[in-house]
C-alpha positions in Angstrom: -57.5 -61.8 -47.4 -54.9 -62.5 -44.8 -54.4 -60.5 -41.4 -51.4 -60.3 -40.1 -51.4 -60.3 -36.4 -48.8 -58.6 -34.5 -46.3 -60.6 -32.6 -46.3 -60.0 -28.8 -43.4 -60.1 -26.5 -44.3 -60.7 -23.0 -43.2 -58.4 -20.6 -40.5 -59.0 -18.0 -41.7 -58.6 -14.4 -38.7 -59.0 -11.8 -40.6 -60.9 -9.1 -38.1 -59.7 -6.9 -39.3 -57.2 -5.0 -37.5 -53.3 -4.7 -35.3 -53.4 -1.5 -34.0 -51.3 0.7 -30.4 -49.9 -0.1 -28.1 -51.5 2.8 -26.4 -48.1 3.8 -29.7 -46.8 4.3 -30.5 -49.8 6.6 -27.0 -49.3 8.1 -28.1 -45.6 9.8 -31.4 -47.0 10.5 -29.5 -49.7 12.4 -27.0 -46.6 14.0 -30.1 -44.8 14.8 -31.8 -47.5 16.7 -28.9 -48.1 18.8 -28.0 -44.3 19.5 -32.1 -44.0 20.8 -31.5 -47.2 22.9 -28.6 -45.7 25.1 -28.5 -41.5 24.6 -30.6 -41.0 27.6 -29.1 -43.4 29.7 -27.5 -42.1 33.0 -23.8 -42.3 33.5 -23.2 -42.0 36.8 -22.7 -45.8 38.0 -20.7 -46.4 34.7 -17.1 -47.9 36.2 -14.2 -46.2 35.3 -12.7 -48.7 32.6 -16.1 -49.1 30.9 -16.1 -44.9 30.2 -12.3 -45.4 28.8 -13.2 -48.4 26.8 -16.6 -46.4 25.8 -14.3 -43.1 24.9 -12.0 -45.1 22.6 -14.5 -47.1 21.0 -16.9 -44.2 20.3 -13.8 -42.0 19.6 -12.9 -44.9 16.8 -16.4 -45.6 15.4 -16.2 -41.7 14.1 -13.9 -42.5 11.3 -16.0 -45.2 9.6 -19.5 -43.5 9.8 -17.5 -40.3 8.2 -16.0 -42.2 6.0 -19.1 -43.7 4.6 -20.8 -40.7 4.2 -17.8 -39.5 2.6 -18.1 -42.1 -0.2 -21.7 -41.1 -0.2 -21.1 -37.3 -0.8 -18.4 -38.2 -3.3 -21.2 -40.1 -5.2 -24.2 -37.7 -4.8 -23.4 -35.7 -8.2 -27.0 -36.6 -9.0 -28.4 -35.3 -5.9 -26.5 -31.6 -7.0 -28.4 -31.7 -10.3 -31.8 -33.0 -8.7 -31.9 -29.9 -7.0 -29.9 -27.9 -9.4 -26.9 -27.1 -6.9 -23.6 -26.6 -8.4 -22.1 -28.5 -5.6 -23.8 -31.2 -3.8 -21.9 -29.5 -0.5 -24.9 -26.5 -0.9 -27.7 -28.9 -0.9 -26.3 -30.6 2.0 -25.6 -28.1 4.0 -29.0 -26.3 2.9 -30.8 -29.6 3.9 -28.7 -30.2 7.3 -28.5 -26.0 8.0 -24.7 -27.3 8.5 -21.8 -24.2 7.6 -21.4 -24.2 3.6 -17.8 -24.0 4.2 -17.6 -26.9 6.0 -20.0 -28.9 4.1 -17.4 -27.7 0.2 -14.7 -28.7 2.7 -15.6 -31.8 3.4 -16.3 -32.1 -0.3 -13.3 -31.8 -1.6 -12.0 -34.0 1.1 -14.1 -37.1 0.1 -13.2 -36.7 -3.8 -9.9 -36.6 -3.3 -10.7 -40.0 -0.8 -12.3 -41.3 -4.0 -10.8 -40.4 -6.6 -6.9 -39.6 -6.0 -5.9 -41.0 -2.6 -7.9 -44.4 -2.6 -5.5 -46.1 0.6 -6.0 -43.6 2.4 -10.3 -43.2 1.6 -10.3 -47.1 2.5 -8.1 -46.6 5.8 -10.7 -44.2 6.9 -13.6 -46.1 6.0 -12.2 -49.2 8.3 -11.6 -47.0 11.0 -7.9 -47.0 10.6 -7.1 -43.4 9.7 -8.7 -40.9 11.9 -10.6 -38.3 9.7 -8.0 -35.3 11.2 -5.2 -37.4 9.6 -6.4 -37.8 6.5 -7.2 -34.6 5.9 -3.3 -33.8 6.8 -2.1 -36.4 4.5 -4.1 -35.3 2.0 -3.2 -32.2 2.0 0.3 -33.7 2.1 0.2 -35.4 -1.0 -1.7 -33.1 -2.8 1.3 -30.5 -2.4 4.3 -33.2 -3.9 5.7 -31.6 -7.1 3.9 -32.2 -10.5 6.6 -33.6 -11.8 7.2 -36.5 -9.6 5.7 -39.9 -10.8 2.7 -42.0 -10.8 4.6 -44.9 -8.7 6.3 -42.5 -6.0 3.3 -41.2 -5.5 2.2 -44.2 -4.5 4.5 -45.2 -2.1 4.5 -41.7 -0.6 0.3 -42.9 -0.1 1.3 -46.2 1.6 4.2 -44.6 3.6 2.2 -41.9 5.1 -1.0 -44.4 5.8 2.3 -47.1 7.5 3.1 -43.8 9.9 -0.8 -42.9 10.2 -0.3 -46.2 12.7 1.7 -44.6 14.9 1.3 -40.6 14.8 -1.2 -37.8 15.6 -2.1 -35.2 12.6 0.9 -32.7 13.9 3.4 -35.2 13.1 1.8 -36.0 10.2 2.6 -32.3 9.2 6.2 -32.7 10.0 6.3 -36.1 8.4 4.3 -35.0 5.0 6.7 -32.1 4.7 10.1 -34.5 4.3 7.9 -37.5 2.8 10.4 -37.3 -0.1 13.5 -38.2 1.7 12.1 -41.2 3.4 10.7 -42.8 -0.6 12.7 -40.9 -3.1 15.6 -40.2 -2.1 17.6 -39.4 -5.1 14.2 -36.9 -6.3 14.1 -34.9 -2.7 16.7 -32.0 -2.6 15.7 -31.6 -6.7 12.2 -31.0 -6.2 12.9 -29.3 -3.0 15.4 -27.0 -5.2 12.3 -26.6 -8.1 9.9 -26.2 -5.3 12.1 -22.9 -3.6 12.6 -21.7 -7.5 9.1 -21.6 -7.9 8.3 -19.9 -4.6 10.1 -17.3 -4.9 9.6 -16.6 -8.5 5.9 -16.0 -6.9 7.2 -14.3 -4.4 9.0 -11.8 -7.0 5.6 -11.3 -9.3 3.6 -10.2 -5.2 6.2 -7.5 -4.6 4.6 -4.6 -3.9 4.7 -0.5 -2.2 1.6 1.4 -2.3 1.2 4.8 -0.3 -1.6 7.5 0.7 -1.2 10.8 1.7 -3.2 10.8 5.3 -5.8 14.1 6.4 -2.6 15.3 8.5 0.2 15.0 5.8 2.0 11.6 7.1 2.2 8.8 4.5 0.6 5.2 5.5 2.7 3.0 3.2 1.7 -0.9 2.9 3.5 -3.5 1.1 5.2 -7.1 0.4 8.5 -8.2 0.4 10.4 -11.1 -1.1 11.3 -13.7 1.9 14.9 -13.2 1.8 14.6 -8.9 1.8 11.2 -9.1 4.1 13.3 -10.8 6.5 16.5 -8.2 6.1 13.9 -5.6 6.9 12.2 -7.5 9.7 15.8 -8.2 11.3 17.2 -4.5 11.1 13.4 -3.0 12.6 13.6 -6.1 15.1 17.1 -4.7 16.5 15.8 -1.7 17.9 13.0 -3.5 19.6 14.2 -6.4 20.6 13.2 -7.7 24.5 16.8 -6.3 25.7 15.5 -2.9 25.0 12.2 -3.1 26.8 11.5 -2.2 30.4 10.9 -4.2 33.2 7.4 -4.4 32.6 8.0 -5.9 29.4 7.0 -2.8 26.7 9.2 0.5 26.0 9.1 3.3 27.5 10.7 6.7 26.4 13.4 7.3 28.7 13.3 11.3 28.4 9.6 11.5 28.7 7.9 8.8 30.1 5.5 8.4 27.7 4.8 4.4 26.8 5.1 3.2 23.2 3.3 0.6 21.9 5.2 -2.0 19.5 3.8 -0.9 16.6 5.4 3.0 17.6 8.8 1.4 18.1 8.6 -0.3 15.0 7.4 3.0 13.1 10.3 4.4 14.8 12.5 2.0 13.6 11.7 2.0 10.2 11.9 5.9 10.3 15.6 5.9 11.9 16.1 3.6 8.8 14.9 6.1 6.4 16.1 9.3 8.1 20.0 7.7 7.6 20.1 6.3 4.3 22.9 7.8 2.1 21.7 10.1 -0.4 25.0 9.5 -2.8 23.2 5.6 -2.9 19.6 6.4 -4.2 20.5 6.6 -7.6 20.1 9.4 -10.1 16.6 11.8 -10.9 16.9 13.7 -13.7 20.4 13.0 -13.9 21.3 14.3 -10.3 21.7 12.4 -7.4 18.2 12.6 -5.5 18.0 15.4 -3.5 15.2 17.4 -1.6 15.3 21.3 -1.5 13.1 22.8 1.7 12.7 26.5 1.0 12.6 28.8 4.4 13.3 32.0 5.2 16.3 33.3 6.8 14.1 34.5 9.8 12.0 31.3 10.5 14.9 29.3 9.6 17.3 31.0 12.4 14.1 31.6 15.1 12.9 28.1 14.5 9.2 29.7 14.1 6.8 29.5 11.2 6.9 27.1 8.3 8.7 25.4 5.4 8.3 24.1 2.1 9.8 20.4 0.7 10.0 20.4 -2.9 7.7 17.3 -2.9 5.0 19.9 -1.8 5.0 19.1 1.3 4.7 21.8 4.2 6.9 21.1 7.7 7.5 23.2 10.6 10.9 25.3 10.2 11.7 23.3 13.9 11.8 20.2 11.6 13.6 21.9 8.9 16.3 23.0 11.6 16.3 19.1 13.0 17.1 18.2 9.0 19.3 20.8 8.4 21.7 18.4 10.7 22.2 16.1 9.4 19.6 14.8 6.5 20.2 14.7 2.7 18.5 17.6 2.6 19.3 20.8 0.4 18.1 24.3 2.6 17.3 26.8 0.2 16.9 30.2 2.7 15.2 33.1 1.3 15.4 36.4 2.2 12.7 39.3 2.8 12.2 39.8 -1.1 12.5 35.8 -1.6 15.9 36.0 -3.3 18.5 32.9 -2.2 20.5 33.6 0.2 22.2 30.2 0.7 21.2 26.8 -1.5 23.0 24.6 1.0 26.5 24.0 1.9 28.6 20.6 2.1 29.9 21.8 5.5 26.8 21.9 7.5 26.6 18.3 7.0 29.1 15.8 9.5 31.6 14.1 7.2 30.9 10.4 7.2 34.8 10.0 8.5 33.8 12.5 11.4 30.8 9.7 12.4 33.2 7.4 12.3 35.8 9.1 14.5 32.8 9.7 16.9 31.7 6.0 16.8 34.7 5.2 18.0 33.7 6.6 21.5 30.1 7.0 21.3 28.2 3.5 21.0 24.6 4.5 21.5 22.2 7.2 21.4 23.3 10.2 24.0 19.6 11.3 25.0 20.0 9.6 29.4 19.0 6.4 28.9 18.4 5.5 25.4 20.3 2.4 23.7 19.4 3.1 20.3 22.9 2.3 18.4 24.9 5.2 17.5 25.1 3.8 13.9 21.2 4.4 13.5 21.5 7.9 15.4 21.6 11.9 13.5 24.4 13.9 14.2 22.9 16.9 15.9 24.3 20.2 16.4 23.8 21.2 19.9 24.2 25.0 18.6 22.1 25.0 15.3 23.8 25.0 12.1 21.3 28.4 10.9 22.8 30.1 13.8 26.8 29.7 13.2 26.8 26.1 15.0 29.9 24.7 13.8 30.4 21.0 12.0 32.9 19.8 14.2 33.7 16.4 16.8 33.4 18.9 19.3 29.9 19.7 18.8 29.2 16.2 17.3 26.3 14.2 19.3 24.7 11.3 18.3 20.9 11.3 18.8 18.0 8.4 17.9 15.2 10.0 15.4 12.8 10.1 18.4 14.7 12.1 20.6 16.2 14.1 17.7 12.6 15.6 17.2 12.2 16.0 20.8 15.7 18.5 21.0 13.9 20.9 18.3 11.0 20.4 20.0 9.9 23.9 21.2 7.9 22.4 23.9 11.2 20.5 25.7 14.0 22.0 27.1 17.4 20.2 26.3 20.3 20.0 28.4 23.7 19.4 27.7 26.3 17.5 30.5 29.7 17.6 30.5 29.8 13.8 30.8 28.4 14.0 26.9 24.9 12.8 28.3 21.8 14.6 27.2 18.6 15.2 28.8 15.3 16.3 28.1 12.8 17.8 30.3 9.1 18.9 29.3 8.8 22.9 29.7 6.0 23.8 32.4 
């Protein structure tokens, strides 16, 4: 009987023994030499040894970053070791670093690995400062999909050539127009592509929300397309633009005295804008042009006490339904003591648009003492009301800014009337 002994294969012992990895021995090496000098004093340290030690020091930064870059770019492992989704949160769990620079710095040293390889290696030598490659990174990460593998490239090497020469803020400049300077002939297309697309997002975030307030006022909050935002921006800009401030460089109401804050002029602005669009140009609401009725009574509406009601609901002193009544796109319907309709509005109560006109032609701004509001953005007020047999003529045609237009049917002001066509207002004591 034969037995069969089992053949054994030696086992392979490497006799060289486990070593040290060199990047480890590199920051024990850094960490030797920062213990040798951080204490030293610096006071008999000459003047060209602290600039040589600035710009040395200042230039050392970039490769130890780097390196650890390339490390954290590497350290997927280390994420799942410790079951992190990133390895940024065990870093900066481990270092008590901000998370949201550690994911920064992240991304930074994949895209150094992975996509932008010249520029990862010019930091690692010490050539690229870590501020400008995370500017020409970003740079390059925003070219247009569509542009090629091998202008790409040379939009890399260009922007690592000007590195040489230029701070990150160049860089900006610089990485904005890369195109021109390495393709040319692909520039004003993807340029062209690159506005399409921008404002085909700019379209889809067009937006107007509203809330009724505690007081009845409307806070309104939106976006704009660039080209309309910046319509709007320029026609509420006019009003408060530094010409029209005072010499201590806000606004002040002439007639009053009472500061206003830019945000108030702006508000104003914005409400002038409103207050003198063209009703005959909003379009159609049930098949009508858009209209609003305010019902009043004939007593409130000729005593200017008491209160009216929109047809949106809302309520209004019969004051502000007088103001309106000038020269707003709004319908009066005036009630009498058993609520029947006495009047639903008359076309003649209103200036004609070629009466503005004839007044524009010698009134250029708003006629409150002092105001410069243009006449074009200015009511046409009645200086005897409309509800009391005021009649719509040039005569008694004045042109007044929606600020001080509220202020004449103010109760609490007194207006005054000069033969010069200037109008003041004075606060009733």
């Amino acid at each position: 009987m034969s037995v069969v002994t089992p053949s054994v294969v030696p086992t392979m012992i490497d006799p060289t023994p486990f070593r040290r990895h060199p990047v480890l021995d590199c920051t024990d090496v850094i960490r030797a030499a920062l213990h040798d000098v951080v204490d030293i004093d610096l006071t008999y340290m000459r003047t060209e040894e602290k600039a040589e030690a600035l710009r040395e020091l200042t230039t050392l930064t970039s490769p130890i970053e780097g390196l650890r870059l390339k490390v954290l770019a590497a350290s997927d492992d280390v994420a799942a070791e410790h079951a992190d989704k990133r390895v940024a949160d065990w870093v900066a769990r481990q270092t008590r670093c901000d998370k949201r620079a550690a994911h920064a710095q992240q991304t930074l040293a994949e895209a150094l690995d992975g996509r932008w390889t010249r520029i990862g290696g010019g930091v690692t030598s010490g050539r690229v400062h870590l501020d400008q490659a995370r500017v020409i990174v970003r740079a390059l990460d925003q070219l247009p999909p569509q542009i090629g593998p091998e202008v790409r490239r040379l939009a890399e090497e260009q922007l690592l050539e000007f590195a040489d020469d230029f701070g990150p803020r160049e860089l900006v400049k610089l990485g904005e127009r890369i195109l021109a300077y390495v393709a040319p002939q692909v520039a004003d297309d993807a340029e062209r592509k690159a506005l399409e697309a921008a404002e085909r997002r700019a379209e889809t975030r067009t937006r107007l929300t509203y809330k009724t307030r505690p007081d009845g006022s409307l806070e309104y909050s939106g976006v704009l397309p660039p080209v309309e935002g910046a319509i709007l921006k320029t026609v509420i800009d006019a009003k408060s633009s530094p010409r029209r401030r005072d010499q201590a460089g806000g606004w002040t109401d002439p007639a009053t005295g009472q500061r206003l804050t830019a945000d108030q002029v702006r508000g104003e602005a914005f409400r002038d804008l409103i207050a003198n669009l063209d009703p005959q140009d909003l379009g159609q609401h049930g098949g009508k042009p858009v209209s609003v009725f305010v019902t009043i009574t004939h007593r409130e509406l000729t005593t200017g006490l008491g209160t009216a009601q929109l047809s949106t609901a809302e309520t209004i002193t019969a004051g502000h339904a007088r103001r309106l009544a000038c020269n707003a796109g709004l319908i009066p319907a005036v009630l009498g003591t058993q609520s029947e309709v006495l009047d639903l509005g008359r076309t003649a109560r209103l200036h004609t648009p070629a009466q503005r006109k004839a007044r524009l032609l010698t009134t250029t701004e708003c006629q409150i003492d002092g105001c410069t509001v243009p006449a074009a953005w200015c009511d046409s007020h009645h200086p005897e009301p409309w509800s009391q047999g005021g009649k719509t003529n040039l005569k008694d045609h004045y042109f007044a800014c929606a600020w001080h237009h509220h202020k004449i049917h103010d109760p609490r002001y007194e207006t005054t009337y000069h033969p010069d066509g200037a109008i003041t207002l004075h606060r009733r004591t």
